[in-house]
N, C-alpha and C positions, 0 to 999 in steps of 0.2 A: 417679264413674267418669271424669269429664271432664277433674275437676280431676288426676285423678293422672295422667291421660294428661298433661295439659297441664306438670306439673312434672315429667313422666319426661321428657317428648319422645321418647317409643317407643308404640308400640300392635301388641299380640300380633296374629301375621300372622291367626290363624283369627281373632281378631275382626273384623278390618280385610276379613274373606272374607264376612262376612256384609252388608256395607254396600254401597248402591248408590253410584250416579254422584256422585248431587246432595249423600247426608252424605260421599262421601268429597273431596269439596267443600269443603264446611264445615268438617270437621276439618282439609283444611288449610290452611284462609284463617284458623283461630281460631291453630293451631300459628305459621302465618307470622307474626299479630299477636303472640303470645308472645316469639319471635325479636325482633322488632323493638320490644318493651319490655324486653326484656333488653339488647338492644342500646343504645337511647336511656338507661337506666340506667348503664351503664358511660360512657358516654361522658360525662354530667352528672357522675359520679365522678371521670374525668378531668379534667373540666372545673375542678372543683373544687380539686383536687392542683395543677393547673398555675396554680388562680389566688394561690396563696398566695404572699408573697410571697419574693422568692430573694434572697440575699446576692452582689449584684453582687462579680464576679471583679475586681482588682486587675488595672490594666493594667500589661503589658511595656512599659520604656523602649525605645525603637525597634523598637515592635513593628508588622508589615503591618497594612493594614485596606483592607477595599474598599469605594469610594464610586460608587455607580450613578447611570446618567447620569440626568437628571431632562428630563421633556418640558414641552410649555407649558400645561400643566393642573399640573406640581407635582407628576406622580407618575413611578413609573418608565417610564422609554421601552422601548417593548418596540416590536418588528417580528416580524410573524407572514406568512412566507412564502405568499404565493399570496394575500393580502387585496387588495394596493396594484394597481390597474387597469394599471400597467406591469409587473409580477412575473411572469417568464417560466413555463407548468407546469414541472414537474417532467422530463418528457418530453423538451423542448424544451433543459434546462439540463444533461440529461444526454449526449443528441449533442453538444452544444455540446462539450462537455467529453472527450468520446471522440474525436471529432472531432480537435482540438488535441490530444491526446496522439499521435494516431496523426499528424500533420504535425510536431510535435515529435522524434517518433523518427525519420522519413526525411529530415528534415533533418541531424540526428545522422550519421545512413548515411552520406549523400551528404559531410558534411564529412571522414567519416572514411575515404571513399573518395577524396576528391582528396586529401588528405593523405600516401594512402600511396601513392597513381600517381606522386607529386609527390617522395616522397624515392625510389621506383624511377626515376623518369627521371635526378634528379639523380646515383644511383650510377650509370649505364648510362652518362651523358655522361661523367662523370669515367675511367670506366673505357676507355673507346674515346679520350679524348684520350690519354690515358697511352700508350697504343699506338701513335697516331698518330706522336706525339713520340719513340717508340724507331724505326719502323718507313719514315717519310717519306725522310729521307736518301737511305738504299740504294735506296730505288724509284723516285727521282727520278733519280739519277743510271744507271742501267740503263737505265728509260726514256729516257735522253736520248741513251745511246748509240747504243741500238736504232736510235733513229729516224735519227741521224746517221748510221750506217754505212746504212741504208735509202734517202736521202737521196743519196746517195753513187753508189752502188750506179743509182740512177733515170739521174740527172745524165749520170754517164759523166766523159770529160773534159771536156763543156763550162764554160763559167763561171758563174759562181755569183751568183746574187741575191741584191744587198747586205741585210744584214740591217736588220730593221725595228726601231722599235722596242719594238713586242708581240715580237719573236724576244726581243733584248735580255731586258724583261722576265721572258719563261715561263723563257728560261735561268738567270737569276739564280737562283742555289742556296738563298737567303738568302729568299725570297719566298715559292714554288714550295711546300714542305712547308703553311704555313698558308693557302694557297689550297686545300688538300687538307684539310687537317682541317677547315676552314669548310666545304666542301663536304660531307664526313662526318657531321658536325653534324647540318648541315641536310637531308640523306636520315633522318637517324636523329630529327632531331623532327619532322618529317614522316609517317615512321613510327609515331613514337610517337602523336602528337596523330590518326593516321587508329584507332590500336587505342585511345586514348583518347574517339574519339568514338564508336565502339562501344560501348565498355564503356558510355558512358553511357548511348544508346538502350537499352541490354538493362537498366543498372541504373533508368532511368525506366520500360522495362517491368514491368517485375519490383514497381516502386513501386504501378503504377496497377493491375495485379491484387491487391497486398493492401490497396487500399485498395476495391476492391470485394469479396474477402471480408468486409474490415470491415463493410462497409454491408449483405450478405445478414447478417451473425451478427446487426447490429443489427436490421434488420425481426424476423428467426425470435425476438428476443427481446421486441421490441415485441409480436408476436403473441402470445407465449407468457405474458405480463402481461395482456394484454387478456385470455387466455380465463380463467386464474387469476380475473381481475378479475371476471369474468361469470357464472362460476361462487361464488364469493363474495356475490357480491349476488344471487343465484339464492338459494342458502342462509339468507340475511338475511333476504330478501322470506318465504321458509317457515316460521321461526324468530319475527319479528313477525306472521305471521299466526294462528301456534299462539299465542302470548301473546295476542293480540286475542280469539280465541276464547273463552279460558281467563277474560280480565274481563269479557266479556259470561256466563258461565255465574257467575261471580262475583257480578257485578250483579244477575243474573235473581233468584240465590240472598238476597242481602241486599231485594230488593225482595220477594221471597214473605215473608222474615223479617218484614217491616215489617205487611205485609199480614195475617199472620198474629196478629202482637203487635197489631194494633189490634181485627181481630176478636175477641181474648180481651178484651182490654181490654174492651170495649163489655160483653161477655158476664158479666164481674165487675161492673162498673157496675152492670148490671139486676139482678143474685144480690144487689147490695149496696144497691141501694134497698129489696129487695123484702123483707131481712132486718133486722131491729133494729140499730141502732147500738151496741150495748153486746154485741152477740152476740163469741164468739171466731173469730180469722182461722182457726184450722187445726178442720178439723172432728174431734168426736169419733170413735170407731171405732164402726161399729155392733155388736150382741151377734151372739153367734156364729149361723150358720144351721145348723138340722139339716139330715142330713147328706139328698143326693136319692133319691127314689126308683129303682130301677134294677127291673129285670124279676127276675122272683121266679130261685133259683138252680135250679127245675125245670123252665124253658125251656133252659136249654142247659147241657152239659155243664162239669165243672169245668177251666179250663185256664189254664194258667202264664201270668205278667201281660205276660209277653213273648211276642207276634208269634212264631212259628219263622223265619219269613223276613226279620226285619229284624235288622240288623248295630249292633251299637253301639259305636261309639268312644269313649266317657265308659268309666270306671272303675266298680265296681258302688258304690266308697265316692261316688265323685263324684254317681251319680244317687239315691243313700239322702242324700245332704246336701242335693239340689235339691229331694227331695220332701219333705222337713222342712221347708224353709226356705218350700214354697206350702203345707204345713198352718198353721204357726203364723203364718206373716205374709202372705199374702195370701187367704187364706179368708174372714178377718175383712174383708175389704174385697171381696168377692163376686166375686173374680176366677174368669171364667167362669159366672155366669151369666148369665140374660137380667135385662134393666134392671128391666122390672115384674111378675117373677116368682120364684119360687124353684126352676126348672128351667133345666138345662146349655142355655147358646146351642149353636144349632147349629154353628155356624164352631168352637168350641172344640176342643183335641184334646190330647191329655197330651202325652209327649214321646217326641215324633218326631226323627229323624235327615230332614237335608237329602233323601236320597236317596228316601224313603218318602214327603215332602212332594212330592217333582216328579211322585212317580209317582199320586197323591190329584190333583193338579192336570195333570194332562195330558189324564185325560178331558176337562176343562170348557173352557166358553168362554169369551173376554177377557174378564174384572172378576170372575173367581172366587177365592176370597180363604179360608184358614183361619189360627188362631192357635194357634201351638203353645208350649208349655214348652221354652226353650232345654235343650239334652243338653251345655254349656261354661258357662255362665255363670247366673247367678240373676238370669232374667229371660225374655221370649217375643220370641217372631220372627215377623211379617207376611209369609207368605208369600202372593205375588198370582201370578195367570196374565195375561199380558199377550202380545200379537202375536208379541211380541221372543222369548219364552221366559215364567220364571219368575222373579220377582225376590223377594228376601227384604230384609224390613227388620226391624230391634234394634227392640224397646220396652224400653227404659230401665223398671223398677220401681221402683229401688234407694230410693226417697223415697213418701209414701203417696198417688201421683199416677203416670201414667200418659203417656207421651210417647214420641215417636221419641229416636233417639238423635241426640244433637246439643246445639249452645250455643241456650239459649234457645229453646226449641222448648215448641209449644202442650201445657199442662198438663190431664190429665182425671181426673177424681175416679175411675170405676170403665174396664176394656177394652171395658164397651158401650156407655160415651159415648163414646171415643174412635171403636169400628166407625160411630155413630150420626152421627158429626160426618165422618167419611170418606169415607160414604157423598153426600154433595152437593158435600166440598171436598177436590180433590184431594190424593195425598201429597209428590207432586213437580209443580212448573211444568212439567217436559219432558216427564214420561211421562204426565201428566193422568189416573194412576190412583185409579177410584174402588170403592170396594168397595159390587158389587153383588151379586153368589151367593155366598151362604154354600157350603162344602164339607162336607158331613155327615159322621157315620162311615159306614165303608164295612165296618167288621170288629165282628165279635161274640163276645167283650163288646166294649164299646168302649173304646179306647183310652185314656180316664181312670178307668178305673179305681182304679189304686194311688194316685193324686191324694185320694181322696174315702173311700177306706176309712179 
């Protein structure tokens, strides 16, 4: 049964229902070693394919190739980020880097901003001399009337103060206009360089606020990595601790293995001193038993071999092939009786559905135990009463030996050496159940009946 789970790599879910903690364990620490000899098998098969040998390719005349740098040991030089005691974190090289892009671009700004204040002033000069140059003439000469008829006009007829010569000068026609558009000018860059130095205070404002948006987005994202980060290794820490758990139940399980395989060992030892040397390993079968006695059929009334009140899920073909299969093959080997008798152990009980078994074990107290004839598979189920509930265990028949189910597990000649050996050594390391109270019948006839006719 093991082996075919073990080459399917599947197990029927209702079998896989009936196993506790500890075999569903084993099953799959035996399935994971299968993996991992399948595994190591292909990869020696690889191994193989690749070591043959290959018909080197024909190089290209001028063809690339790349030649890796070599360090002072003669192999490749590699540099592994964050090893070397100057190698900045990761953290530290990424502001860096944000950092200088965001000074990169306001530099960008600002060039791109004096550039174009700079060919606006240039048009604005050019444009107002143009003007200057149609428009000085006539306004000079007005002006100069004005003033001289004004002049005039003060004076009266008295005489006149000889002209200086600053008068001279401002008179001269030829002068007078470019004393005015220099003048011009210099109002209008004046002007400009007072709206140029604004603009600048507002474009360095305007700088130092998004350089402190920058620095909030960057903290909100630092934070926002840190908690990613913490909840990460929150999850890590949960995830190795499950694993941790999982090989110490691993452990526990191969050291019971061990423990167990050496108690039989010893147990064979003694059976093997105590027997002749020349005797055969596998024992005979003994001759058949008559059949038990049961209570005459004028104690109680005649009634159908099934319960009214239990429900069955097997097939009627499925429980006509189960009870063939415990007349002809395990009768002969005393399944169900007691060791030094030829009457029904108490604990034993035909075949029972799960449900009928919790409800037989709910009267009793912790270590109460019966063994029934699986209703799916050819073979009996340990069901025990324990603190927790009820737990059921597989016994494996399928070989003329007796055992839980599982790899390598303690072998017993008859089901009463097995209850015999349970009873002082437990059937799991965790649950340390031992079978102490048998569970009787509770219904009349009793429940093996169809077994035994």
């Amino acid at each position: 049964m093991l082996k075919q789970i073990l080459s399917e790599m599947y197990i029927d879910p209702d079998l896989l229902a009936e196993l506790n903690e500890e075999q569903k364990q084993i099953l799959f620490f035996k399935m994971r070693e299968e993996q991992i000899r399948r595994w190591k098998e292909r990869e020696a098969a690889m191994e193989k394919k690749e070591s043959l040998p290959v018909k080197p390719r024909p190089k290209k005349e001028n063809g690339k190739s790349v030649h890796w740098k070599l360090g002072a040991d003669k192999e490749v030089w590699v540099w592994v980020m964050g090893e070397h005691h100057l190698d900045k974190p990761y953290d530290v090289l990424c502001n860096e880097i944000i950092a200088e892009r965001a000074q990169l671009k306001t530099e960008q700004e600002a060039e791109e901003l004096r550039k174009t204040q700079a060919k606006e002033l240039t048009n604005c000069l050019e444009t107002k001399s143009q003007h200057c140059d149609l428009q000085a003439p006539n306004n000079w000469e007005t002006e100069h009337s004005s003033k001289k008829v004004t002049e005039e006009k003060e004076l009266g007829q008295g005489s006149r103060p000889a002209p200086t010569p600053e008068d001279e000068k401002i008179q001269s026609p030829s002068s007078s206009p470019r004393s005015i558009q220099q003048m011009l000018a210099d109002s209008i860059s004046r002007m400009k360089a007072c709206g140029f130095h604004q603009k600048k205070e507002s474009m360095k404002k305007k700088e130092d606020e998004e350089i402190k948006q920058i620095d909030e987005e960057k903290a909100k994202q630092i934070y926002k990595n840190w908690k990613e980060d913490s909840e990460w290794q929150a999850s890590l820490r949960k995830s190795k601790a499950a694993d941790e758990r999982r090989r110490s139940l691993a452990k526990q399980a191969r050291e019971d293995y061990k423990r167990l395989s050496l108690s039989a060992q010893k147990g064979r030892n003694n059976e093997g001193l105590q027997s002749p040397p020349n005797a055969a390993q596998k024992p005979k079968r003994p001759p058949l038993l008559p059949k038990p006695q049961f209570l005459s059929p004028a104690r109680y009334p005649r009634q159908p071999l099934r319960n009214q009140g239990k429900t069955r899920t097997a097939s009627s073909f499925a429980q006509e092939d189960i009870i063939r299969w415990f007349k002809e093959d395990q009768l002969p080997l005393r399944a169900g009786y007691q060791k030094t008798s030829d009457t029904i152990a108490p604990w034993f009980h035909g075949i029972l559905t799960l449900k009928r078994a919790n409800e037989l074990l709910s009267t009793g107290v912790p270590g109460s135990f019966l063994i029934r004839v699986s209703e799916r598979i050819r073979g009996y189920i340990l069901s025990y009463a324990s603190k927790d509930g009820c737990k059921h265990f597989i016994i494996d028949a399928s070989a003329d030996s007796y055992s839980f189910l599982g790899v390598d597990q303690l072998q017993h000649a008859t089901l009463a050496d097995l209850v015999d050996y349970h009873k002082v050594e437990p059937i799991t390391s965790l649950g340390k159940e031992l079978l102490l109270y048998p569970c009787g019948q509770q219904d009349q006839p009793p429940d093996y009946l169809e077994l035994f006719e």
